[in-house]
VOFIBA-70562 format. One record per residue (C-alpha): x, y, z; residue in three letters. Coordinates in steps of 0.02 Angstrom, whole numbers, padded with zeros to 5 digits, always signed. Each point is the difference from the previous one (the first is absolute). Example, Ala and Ser with C-alpha at 12.3 -4.5 7.8 and 13.67 -1.06 7.14 Angstrom:
+00615-00225+00390ALA
+00069+00172-00033SER
! end
This chain:
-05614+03727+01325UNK
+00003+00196+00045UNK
-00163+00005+00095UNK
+00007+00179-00027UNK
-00018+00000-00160UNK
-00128-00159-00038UNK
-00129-00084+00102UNK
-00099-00156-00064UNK
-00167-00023+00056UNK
-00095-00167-00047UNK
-00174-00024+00010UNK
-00067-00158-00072UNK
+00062+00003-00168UNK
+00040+00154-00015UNK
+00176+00087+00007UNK
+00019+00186+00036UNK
+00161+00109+00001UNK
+00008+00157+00113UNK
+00151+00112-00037UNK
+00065+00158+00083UNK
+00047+00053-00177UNK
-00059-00016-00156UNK
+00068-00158-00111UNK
-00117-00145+00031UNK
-00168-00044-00078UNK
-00135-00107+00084UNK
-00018-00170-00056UNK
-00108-00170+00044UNK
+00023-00153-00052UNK
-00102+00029-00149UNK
+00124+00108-00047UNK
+00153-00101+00007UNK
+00176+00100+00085UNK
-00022+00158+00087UNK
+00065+00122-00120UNK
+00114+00151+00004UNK
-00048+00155-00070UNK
+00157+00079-00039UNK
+00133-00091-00032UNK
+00161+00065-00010UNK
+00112-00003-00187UNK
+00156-00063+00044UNK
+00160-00051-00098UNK
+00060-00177+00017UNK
+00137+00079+00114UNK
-00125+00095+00099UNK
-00105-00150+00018UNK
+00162-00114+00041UNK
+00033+00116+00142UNK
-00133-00014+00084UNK
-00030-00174-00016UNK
+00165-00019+00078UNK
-00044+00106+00155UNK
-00165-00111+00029UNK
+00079-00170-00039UNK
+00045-00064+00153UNK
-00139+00083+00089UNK
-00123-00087-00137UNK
+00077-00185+00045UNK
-00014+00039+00170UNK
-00182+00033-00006UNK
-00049-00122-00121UNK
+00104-00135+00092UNK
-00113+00031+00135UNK
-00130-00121-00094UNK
+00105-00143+00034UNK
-00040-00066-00162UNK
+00132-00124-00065UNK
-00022+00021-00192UNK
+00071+00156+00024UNK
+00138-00012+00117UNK
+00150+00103-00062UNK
-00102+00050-00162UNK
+00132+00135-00041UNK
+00131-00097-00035UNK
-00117-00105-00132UNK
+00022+00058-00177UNK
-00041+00186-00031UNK
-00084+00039-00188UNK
-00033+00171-00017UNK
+00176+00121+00019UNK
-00090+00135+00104UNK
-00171+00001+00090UNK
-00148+00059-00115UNK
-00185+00065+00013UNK
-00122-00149-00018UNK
-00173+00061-00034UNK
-00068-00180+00057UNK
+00088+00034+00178UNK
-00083+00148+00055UNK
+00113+00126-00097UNK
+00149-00054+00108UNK
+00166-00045-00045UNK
+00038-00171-00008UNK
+00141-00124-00037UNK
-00010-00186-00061UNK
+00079-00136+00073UNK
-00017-00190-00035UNK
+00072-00134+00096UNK
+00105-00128-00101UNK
-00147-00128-00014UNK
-00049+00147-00125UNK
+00165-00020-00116UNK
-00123+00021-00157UNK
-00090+00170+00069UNK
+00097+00099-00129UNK
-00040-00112-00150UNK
-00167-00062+00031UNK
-00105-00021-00173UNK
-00152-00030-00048UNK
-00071-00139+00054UNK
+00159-00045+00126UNK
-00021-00003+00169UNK
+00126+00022+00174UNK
+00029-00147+00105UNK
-00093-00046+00153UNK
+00087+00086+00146UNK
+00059+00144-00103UNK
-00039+00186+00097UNK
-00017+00166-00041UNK
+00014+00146+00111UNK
-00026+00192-00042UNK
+00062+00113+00150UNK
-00064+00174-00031UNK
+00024+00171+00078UNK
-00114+00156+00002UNK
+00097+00177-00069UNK
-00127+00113-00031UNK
+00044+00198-00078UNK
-00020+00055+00169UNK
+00165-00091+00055UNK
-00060-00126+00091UNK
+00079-00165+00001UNK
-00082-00135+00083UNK
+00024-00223-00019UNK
-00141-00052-00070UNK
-00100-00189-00022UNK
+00105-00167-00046UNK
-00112-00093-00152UNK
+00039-00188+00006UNK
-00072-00121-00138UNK
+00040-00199+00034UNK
-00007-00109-00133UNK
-00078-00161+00075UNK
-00026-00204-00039UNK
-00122-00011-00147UNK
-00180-00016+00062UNK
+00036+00076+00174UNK
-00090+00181-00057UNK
-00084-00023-00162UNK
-00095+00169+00050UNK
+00142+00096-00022UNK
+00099-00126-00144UNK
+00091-00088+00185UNK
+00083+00196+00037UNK
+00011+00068+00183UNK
-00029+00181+00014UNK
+00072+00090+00191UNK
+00024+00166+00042UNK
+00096+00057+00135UNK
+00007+00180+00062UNK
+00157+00096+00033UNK
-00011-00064+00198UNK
-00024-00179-00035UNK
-00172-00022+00002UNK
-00089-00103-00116UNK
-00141+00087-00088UNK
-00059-00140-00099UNK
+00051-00178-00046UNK
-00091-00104-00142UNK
+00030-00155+00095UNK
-00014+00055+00186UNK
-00098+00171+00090UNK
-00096+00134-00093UNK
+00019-00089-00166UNK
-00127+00125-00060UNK
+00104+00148+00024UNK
+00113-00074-00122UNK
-00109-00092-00129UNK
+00022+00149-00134UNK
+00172-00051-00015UNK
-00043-00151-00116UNK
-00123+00110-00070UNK
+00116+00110-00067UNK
+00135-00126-00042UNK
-00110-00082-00112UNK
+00033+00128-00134UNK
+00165-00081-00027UNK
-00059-00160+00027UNK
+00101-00073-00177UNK
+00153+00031+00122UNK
-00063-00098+00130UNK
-00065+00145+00082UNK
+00135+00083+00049UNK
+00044+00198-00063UNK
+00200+00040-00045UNK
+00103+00155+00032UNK
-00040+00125-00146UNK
+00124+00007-00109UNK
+00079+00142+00042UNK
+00051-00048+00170UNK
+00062-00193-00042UNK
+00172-00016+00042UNK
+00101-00051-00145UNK
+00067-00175+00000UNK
! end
């Protein structure tokens, strides 16, 4: 993370972004992902380009979790064909990956559900209109056993910031931080809680 251009300060609860520039938008854990303010509009190329500059970089970071479930996540099954804005992730641009467990992510119906052990992981990336381009927070969901979680329908929710550190795990430290997640997930809770790639951005089978 560019310390020049964000610093985190936590206190309690609470969440708050400095920035040297303008871009970022303070944020608790009231109020879910810490938002950016100006997002860049980019093309898929545009957006493809810069993922690729920040890909390594991002697994590199994230790696630094040493979190199993999402060893070598790149290489897992990509849905989306180039990264996109997710209003639900801070106003970042995200991709969606699923490990294999998740072989029915793309044609989950009503009332279906993904296997125990299937994972989903977003990496994201900031690009604001200012030109900055910054890896952003990995969002993990877990499906687990039945019963294990019934608060959040036996999902675990993580976080892990660009440099490996985990903000917030459902099942282990700061679970608060990270309790919206379900919250939010619930809306699509007839696909067993889990959002899909709009449709503009699903890569055609």
């Amino acid at each position: 993370m560019n310390q020049s251009f964000l610093r985190i300060i936590r206190s309690g609860t609470a969440v708050l972004v400095l920035a040297t520039g303008s871009g970022l938008a303070f944020a608790d854990s009231e109020n879910a992902h810490i938002a950016i303010e100006n997002p860049a509009e980019l093309s898929k190329e545009e957006a493809l380009r810069h993922y690729k500059s920040l890909n390594r970089r991002m697994a590199r970071g994230y790696a630094a979790a040493q979190l199993d479930l999402i060893l070598n996540y790149q290489s897992w099954p990509l849905f989306n064909d180039a990264p996109y804005i997710s209003a639900t992730h801070g106003q970042r641009f995200v991709n969606s990956y699923a490990n294999r467990m998740a072989h029915n992510y793309a044609t989950l119906q009503e009332g279906e559900e993904l296997p125990m052990g299937s994972v989903l992981a977003k990496d994201s990336m900031t690009v604001t209109d200012e030109g900055r381009i910054h890896p952003g927070a990995m969002f993990i969901m877990e499906k687990l056993a039945n019963g294990v979680n019934p608060d959040t329908a036996d999902w675990r929710y993580i976080m892990v910031l660009p440099d490996g550190s985990v903000f917030g795990d459902t099942l282990g430290d700061r679970a608060g931080e990270v309790a919206y997640c379900h919250v939010c997930h619930e809306q699509v809770a007839d696909r067993d809680y889990t959002f899909y790639v709009p449709e503009e951005y699903r890569k055609s089978e």
